[in-house]
N, C-alpha and C positions, 0 to 999 in steps of 0.2 A: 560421681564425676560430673561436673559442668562443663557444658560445651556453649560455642555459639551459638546462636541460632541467624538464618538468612532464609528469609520468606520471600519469594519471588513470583510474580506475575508472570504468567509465561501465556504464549498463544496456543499454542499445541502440547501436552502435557505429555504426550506418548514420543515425541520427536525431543523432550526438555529431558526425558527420564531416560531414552537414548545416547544422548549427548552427554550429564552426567552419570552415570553409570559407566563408560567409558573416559570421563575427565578421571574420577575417582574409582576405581576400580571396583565397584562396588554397588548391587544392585537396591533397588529401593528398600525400606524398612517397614513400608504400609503402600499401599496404593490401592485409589477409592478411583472414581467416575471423577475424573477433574482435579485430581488431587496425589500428591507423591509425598515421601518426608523419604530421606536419608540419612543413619546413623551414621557419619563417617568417622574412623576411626585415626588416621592419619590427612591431615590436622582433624582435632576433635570440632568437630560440626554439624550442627543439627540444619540439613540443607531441607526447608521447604519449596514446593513445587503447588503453585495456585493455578491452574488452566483457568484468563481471563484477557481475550483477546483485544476486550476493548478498552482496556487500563492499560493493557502492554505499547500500543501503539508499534510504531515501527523502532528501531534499533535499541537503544537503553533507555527511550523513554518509558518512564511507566514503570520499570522494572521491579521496582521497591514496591513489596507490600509493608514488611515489617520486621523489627529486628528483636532476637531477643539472647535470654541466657538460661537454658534447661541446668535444673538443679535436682537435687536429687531429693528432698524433701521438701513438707511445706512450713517445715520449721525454720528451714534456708528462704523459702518465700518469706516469710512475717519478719528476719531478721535483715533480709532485700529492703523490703516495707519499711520497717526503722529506721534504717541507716537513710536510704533516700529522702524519706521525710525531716528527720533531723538535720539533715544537708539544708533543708528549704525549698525542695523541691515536691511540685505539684504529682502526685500520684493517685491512681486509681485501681481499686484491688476488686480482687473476682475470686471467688470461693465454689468450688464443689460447680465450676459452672463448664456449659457443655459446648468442645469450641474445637471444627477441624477433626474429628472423630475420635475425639479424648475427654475424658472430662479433667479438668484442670485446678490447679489453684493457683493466682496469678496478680503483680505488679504489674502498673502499666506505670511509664512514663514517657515525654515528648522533649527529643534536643530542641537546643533553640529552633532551628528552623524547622520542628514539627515532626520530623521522623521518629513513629513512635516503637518504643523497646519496651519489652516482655521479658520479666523474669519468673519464669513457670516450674513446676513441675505437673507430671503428669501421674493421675492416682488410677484411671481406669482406661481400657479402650473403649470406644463407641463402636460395634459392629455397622457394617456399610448395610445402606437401607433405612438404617434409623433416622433417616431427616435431615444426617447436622453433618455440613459439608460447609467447606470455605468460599469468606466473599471478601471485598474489599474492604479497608478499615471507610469506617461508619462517623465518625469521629473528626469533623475539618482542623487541619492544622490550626495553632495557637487559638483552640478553643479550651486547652486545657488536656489532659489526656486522658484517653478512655482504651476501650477495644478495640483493636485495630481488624476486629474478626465479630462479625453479624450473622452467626453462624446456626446460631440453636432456633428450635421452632419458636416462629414466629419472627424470624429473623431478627434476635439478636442473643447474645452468648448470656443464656439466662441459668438456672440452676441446672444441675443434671436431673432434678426431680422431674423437669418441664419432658424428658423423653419417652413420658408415655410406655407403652409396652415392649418397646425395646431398650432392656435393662442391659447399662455396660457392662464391660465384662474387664472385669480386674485381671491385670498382667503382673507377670516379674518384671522388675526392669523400667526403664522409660522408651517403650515403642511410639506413643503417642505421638501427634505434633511435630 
């Protein structure tokens, strides 16, 4: 199944996961130290929850970390990959890399005005503890697209090999992200 995905900046992450959870009836699908995702079933949406008080700013500034579209394999990734680039559009791919407590495989691209979108799936979880938690995309608009998540040791979404002695742990399903 593919869903949307909505990554959001939010100030308090325990008052964001309060709020939705009662928008959507439905309680988080992961929740780390700063971090939330929700599987929502009706509308299909992959809602992220980034705790980052100083991106947020006050009202819906800031709000936007990043947009994407969870897929259910990475065969669906490489055929994302394709088709976008064939279109003429600039993309940037991530493989086996470790981003937001999942390791992933992943397109990146950037609308005209810079907001950048993710089409992912997710192959492993990351147990909390291991390092790799969410940060702002890294990436200045119309530089091109990249990651919008500088998430893996050494702050940026590098291979899942980079996490050291906490080895992911393979799910059913796409909990990840």
């Amino acid at each position: 199944m593919a869903r949307v995905q909505l990554a959001l900046n939010v100030s308090d992450v325990d008052a964001a996961v309060d709020f939705y959870t009662q928008l959507f009836g439905v309680g988080p699908a992961k929740r780390r130290p700063g971090y939330a995702n929700f599987a929502v079933d009706v509308p299909p949406l992959k809602l992220v929850l980034i705790e980052n008080p100083q991106a947020r700013g006050a009202g819906v500034a800031g709000a936007l970390n990043h947009l994407g579209v969870e897929v259910a394999t990475s065969e669906e990734v490489a055929a994302a990959t394709a088709r976008l680039a064939g279109a003429g559009l600039d993309t940037a791919t991530e493989e086996n890399t470790a981003c937001c407590y999942a390791v992933q495989d992943k397109v990146w691209v950037d609308d005209p005005d810079g907001a950048p979108w993710e089409i992912y799936t997710v192959l492993a979880d990351i147990p909390d503890g291991a390092g790799v938690g969410p940060v702002l995309r890294m990436v200045e608009p119309g530089s091109g697209p990249g990651s919008a998540c500088a998430c893996g040791p050494g702050g940026d979404c590098g291979p899942a090999a980079d996490l050291g002695d906490a080895a992911p742990v393979v799910t059913a399903g796409h909990a990840g992200r």
